[in-house]
N, C-alpha and C positions, 0 to 999 in steps of 0.2 A: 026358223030362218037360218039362212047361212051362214051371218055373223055369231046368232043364238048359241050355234053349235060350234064356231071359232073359239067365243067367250066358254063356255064351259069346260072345252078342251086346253084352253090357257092356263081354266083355273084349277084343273083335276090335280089329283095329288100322289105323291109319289112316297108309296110306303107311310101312309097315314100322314103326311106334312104336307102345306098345304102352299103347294108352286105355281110361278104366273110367269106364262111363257108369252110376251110381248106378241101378237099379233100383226103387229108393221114389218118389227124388225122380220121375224120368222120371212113375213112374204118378201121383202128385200132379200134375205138368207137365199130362201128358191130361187128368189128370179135372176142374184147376179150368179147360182150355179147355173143353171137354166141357161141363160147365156152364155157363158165359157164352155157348158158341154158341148153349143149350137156353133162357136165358133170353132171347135177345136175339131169337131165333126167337119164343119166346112174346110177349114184351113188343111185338114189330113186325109183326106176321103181320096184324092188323085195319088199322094207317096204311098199312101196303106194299100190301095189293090196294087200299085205296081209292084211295090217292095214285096210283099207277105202272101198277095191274091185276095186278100179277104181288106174289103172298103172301110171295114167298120171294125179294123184292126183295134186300133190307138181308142177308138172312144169306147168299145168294150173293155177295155185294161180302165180306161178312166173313171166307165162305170164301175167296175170291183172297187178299186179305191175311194170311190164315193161311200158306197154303200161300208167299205170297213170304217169309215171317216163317221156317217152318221151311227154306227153303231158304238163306237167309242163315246160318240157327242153326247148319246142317250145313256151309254155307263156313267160316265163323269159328271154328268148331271143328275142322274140319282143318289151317286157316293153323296156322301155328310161329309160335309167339313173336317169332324173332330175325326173321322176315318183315314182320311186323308193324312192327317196331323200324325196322327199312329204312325202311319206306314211311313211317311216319310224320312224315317231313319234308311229301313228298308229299301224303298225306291233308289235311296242315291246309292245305295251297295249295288243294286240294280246298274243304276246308271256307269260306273266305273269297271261293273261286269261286262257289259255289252260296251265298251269303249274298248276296253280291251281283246273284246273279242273280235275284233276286226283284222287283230295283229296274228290272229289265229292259223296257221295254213289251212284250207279246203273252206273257212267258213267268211275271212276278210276278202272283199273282189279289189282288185285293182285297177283304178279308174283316170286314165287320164295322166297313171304315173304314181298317184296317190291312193294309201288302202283304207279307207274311210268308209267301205261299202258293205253290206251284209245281205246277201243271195239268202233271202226265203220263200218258199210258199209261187217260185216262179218271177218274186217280185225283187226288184233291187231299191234299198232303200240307205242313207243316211242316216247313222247312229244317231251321232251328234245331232239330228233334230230331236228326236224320241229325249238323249240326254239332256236338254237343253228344257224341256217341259220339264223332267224329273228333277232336276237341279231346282229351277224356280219352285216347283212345290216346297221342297226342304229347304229353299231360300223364307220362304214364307211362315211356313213354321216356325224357322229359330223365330223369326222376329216376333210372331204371334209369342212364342215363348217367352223373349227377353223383350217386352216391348215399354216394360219400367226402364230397364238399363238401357236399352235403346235413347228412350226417350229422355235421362238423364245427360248423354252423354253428347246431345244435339242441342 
């Protein structure tokens, strides 16, 4: 049955350990994307052909960023924990990397007055979100780290 096959795909495992991917939440996951792409389609379908010619401008860009959004979902969710914990020295040199390279000529865009932007790949995006996840990792960590002293000191 359909749920049969829900449940065992919940409980498969990923790299030998043994993961459960909520079945409610997941089909809520879908369906409030599922709507946003259905409203963003509506809402954009009359500016997209007029502006660019092509109707299904803006939900095709939306789609790519969907699909690199679940594919990061499915990295991050196979990483381990203590991988994580590793790297996150790493990630925040990362993050103060790409913060600063937005001050870059040719690589920071400036938007609105402000250069907080970074042209790749076609796509313009916000550093400071990307840093913003990287920071809280290595927030996480110390604490995972000092969480005796932490918990002394509270």
């Amino acid at each position: 049955s359909a749920q049969r096959t829900a449940m065992s795909f919940a409980r498969s495992s990923v790299r030998g350990r043994a993961v459960f991917v909520d079945p409610v939440t997941l089909a809520l996951v879908l369906a409030i994307l599922l709507f946003g792409l259905i409203m963003l389609t509506s809402a954009s379908i009359s500016i997209a052909g007029r502006d660019t010619g092509n109707p299904f401008y803006f939900i095709e860009r939306q789609l790519i960023a969907v699909l690199i959004g679940v594919a990061g979902g499915i990295a991050a969710f196979c990483l381990k924990c203590e991988r994580l914990e590793r790297l996150s020295p790493a990630l925040l040199v990362m993050a103060t990397l790409l913060l600063l390279a937005v001050l870059v000529p040719g690589l920071g865009e400036r938007v609105n007055g402000g250069r907080r932007w970074l042209h790749l790949a076609g796509f313009s995006f916000q550093i400071s979100d990307l840093a913003r996840i990287l920071v809280l990792i290595y927030v996480a960590s110390y604490a995972a780290r000092r969480q005796d002293e932490l918990a002394d000191s509270f």
